[in-house]
N, C-alpha and C positions, 0 to 999 in steps of 0.2 A: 086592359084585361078584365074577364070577367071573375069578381074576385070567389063568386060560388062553382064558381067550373073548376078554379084552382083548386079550391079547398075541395071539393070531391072530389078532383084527380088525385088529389097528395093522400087522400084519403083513403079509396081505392085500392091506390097503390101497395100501400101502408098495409093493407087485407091482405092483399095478394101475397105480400112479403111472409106474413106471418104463416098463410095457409101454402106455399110452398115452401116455406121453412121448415114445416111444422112435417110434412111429408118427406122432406132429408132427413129431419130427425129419425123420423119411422122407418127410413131407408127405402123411400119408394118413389120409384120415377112421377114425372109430372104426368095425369094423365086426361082424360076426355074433359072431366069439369072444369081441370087448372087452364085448360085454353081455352074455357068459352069464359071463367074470370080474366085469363090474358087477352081475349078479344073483347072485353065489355072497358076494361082499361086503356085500351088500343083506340077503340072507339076515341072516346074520350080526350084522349091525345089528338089526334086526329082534329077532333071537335074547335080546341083550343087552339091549333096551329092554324084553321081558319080562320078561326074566331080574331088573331094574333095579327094577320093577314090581312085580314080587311078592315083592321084596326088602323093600320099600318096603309096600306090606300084612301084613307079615307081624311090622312093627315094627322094623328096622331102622331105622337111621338115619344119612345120610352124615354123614362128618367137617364139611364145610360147610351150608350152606340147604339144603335140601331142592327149593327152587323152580329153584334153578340147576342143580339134578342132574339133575331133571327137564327142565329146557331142554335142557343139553349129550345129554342120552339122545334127545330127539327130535331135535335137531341135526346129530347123528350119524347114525341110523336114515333121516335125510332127506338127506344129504349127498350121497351116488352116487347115486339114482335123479333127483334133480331137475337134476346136472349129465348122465346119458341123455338125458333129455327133453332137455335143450338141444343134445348133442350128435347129438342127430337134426335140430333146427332147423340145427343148423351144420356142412354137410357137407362141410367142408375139415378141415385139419393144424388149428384152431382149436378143433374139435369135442374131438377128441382130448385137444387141451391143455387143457381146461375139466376133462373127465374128469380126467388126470394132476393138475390145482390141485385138485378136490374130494377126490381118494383124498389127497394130502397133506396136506390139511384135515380129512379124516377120522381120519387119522394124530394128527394134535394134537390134537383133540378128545378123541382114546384117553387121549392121556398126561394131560391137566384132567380127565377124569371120574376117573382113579387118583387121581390127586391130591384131588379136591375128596371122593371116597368116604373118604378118611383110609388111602390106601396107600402114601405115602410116609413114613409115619412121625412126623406132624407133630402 
């Protein structure tokens, strides 16, 4: 894994969390700019499950299963676009919080894939 893709994704993310959180609080739906931050984090995602991929063919091998690396990489890559969709379905302060719970789920997902790739040192 690329440990500065991680760290801007988890990073990213982390923004996202805050500036749709921030927008529940104020009680207002997610709108035009919180999806072009859910599509530059999306992106990203994206980026790193290639990136994971052709890690992963090229003979690599993570510190743990292979199966679960692969889960937590499409877990991740799917995390903000399927919380969009729903926050299109949900166009209240609720919408918003859905987005802020996936980008902080996306967050954790960053530091387990370090970890299960064997970046912690273990």
């Amino acid at each position: 894994m690329i440990d500065a893709l991680t760290i801007a994704l988890g990073v990213t993310a982390l923004a996202l969390a805050a500036w749709c959180g921030f927008a529940a609080y104020r009680d207002q739906p997610t709108k035009d700019w919180h999806f072009i931050g859910m599509a530059v984090v999306t992106l990203l995602g994206l980026a790193q499950l290639v990136v994971g991929i052709v890690q992963l063919a090229r003979g690599e091998h993570p510190h743990d299963s292979v199966a679960i690396f692969v889960a937590y990489l499409i877990g991740s890559a799917l995390a903000v676009p399927v919380a969009a969709f729903m926050s299109l379905a949900e166009r209240t302060r609720w919408g918003s919080a859905t987005v802020a719970g996936a980008a902080v789920v996306l967050a954790v997902l960053e530091v387990r894939l370090y970890d299960i790739w064997g970046g912690s040192g273990a």
